[in-house]
N, C-alpha and C positions, 0 to 999 in steps of 0.2 A: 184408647185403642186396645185390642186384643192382640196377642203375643202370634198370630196368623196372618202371614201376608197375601194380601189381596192384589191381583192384577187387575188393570183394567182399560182398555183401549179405546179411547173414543176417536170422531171423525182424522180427527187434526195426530193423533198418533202419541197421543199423550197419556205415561203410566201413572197411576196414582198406587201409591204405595201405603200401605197402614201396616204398621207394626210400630211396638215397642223401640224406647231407643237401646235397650238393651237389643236385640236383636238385629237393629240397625247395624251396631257395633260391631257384633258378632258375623253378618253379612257382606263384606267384603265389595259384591256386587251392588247389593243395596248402596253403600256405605261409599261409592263413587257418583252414583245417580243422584246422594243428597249432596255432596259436593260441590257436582256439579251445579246445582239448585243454586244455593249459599255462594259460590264463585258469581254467579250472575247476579244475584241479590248485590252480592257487595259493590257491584261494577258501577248499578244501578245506583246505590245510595251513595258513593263516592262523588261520582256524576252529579245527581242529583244535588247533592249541598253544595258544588261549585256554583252549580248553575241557577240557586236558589239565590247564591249572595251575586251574580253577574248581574240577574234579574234589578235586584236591587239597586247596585250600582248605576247600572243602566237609566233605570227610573227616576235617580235623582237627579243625574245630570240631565235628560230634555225635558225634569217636570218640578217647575218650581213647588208647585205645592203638594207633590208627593207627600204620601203618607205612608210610611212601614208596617203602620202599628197595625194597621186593615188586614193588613198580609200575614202577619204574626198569628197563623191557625192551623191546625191540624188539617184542617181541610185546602189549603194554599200547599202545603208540602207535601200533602197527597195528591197532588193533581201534578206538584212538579215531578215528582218519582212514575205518576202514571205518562206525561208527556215524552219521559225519555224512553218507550217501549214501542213496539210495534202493534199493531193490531186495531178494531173500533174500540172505541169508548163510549160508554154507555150519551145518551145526548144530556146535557146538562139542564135540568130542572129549577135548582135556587138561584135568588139572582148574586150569590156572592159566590158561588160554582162559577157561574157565567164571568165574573171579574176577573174569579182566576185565571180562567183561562182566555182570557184577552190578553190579560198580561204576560202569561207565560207566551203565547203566542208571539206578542210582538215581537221578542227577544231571543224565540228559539232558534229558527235559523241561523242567525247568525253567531247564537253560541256553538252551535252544531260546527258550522265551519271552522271557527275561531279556534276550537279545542278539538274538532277534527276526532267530533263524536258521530258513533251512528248508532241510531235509537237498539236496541235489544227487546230478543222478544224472548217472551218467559211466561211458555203456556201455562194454561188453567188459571182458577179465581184464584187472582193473587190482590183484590181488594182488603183482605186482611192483613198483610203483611203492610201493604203501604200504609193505612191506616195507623197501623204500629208505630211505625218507622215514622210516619209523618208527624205523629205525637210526639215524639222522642227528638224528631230536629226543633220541632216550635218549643219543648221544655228546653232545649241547648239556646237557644235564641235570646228568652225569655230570660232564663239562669244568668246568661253572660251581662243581658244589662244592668240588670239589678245587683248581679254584683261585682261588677267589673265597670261601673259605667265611670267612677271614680281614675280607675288607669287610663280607659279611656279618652276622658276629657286630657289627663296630662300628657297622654299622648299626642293629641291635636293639639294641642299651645308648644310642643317639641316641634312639631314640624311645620306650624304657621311661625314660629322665630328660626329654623332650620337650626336647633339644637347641635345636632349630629357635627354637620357642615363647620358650628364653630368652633366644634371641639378638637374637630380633625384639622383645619386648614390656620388651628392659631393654638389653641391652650395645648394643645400633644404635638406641635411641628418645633420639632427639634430648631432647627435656625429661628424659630419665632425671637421679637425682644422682649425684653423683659415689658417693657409699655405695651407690645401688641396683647400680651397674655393679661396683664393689669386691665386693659380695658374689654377684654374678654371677660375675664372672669366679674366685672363689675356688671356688665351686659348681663352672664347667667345669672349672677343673684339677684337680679330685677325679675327676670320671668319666675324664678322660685320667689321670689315678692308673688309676683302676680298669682302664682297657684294657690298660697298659703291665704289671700285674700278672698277667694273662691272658697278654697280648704274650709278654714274658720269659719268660713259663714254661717248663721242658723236658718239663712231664708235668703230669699232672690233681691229683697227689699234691702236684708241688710247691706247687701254688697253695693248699693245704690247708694247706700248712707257712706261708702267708703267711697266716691269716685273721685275724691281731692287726691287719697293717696294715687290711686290710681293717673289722675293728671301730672302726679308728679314725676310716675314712672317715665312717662314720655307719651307723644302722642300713637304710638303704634301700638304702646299697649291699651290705649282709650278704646283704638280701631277693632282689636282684639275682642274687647270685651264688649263690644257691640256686636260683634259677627258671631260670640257664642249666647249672647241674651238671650236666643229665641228659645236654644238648649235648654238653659241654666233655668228659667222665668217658666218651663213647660214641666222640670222635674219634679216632682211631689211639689206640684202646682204651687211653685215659690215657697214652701212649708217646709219644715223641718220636722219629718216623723217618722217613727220608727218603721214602717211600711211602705215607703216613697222609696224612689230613686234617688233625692237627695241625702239619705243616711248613709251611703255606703261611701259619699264622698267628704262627709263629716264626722264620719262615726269614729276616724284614726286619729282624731285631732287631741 
């Protein structure tokens, strides 16, 4: 862009501005008009990643065989940032444009209510900026499984044995006895059994070749490790390798 600002008015009342950002800076005037730009941007993309994981949320509870991983695209995050705005949308062409936006659809009013959003509008082609932005939440997405997918899992065996719950209502309550805390703490170092048998693992197979230990934890840990197989048996496809989602939950071992 040239250091010369351009005005320019079209139907709908909207300026376009070109200059340098040094003269942005310098511009005062200018320099509230991008604000205000960047304020709405951000309302937008704040918005928008709530209602990308409600989305989600949503989808697994009435649909058994969801799938996330369809969704996991720049172009699904671009369509949820374009959903929270006002105005037409171009008519959708591919048929995984068309998914998106069923899905976003089914779930948008009632996020709208829910969060007691109303859509914003933010004239001129702002298809570049979603697009950005939309890249940028499916690389957060993507980043967090693969390397977080390891806390993750320990975080779901915390709350399918209610971790929290036993730490507060026995091992840290002052009047607790000494037996109730004994048999507490015996409890948690089974479910850290249970993690380190996961942990250690090199493959989905191996942990199969452990379910004796596992029987001996007790039967709610058996239960356990059944309800996350489908997890465990789908990360770097039961393998152990350096590019898989099972390395980040082995690699501290």
């Amino acid at each position: 862009m040239d250091g010369n600002d351009h005005q320019n008015a079209n139907a709908r009342n909207m300026v376009v501005l070109k200059s340098s950002l040094r003269n942005i800076l310098r511009n005062p005037q200018h320099l509230i008009i991008y604000q205000d730009v960047v304020t709405t941007m951000n309302k937008i993309v704040t918005a928008g990643s709530l209602f990308a994981r409600f989305v989600f949320v949503c989808a697994y509870k009435d649909e058994d065989e969801f799938n996330v991983d369809v969704y996991i695209t720049r172009g699904f995050f671009t369509e949820v940032l374009r959903s929270l705005q006002t105005g037409l949308r171009m008519e959708a062409k591919s048929d995984d444009t068309k998914r998106y936006r069923a899905l976003i659809n089914r779930y948008k009013e009632e996020f709208l209510l829910t969060y007691r959003f109303q859509p914003i509008q933010l004239p001129g082609n702002s298809s570049s900026w979603e697009a950005y932005v939309g890249q940028q939440m499916c690389t957060a997405y993507l980043n967090n499984a693969e390397m977080r997918s390891g806390q993750h899992l320990r975080s779901i065996i915390n709350v399918l044995f209610t971790v929290k719950e036993k730490l507060r209502s026995t091992v840290r309550r002052n009047d607790a006895t000494a037996t109730e805390k004994a048999l507490a703490r015996a409890y948690l170092a089974d479910i850290t059994s249970l993690k380190d048998i996961i942990r250690n693992a090199n493959s989905f197979n191996e942990i199969l070749g452990r379910m004796d230990e596992l029987q001996d934890l007790g039967e709610e840990f058996v239960e356990c490790f059944h309800l996350l197989s489908p997890v465990l048996e789908l990360m770097g496809e039961g393998g152990y390798r350096q590019d898989s989602l099972w390395y980040e939950i082995t690699a501290s071992k």
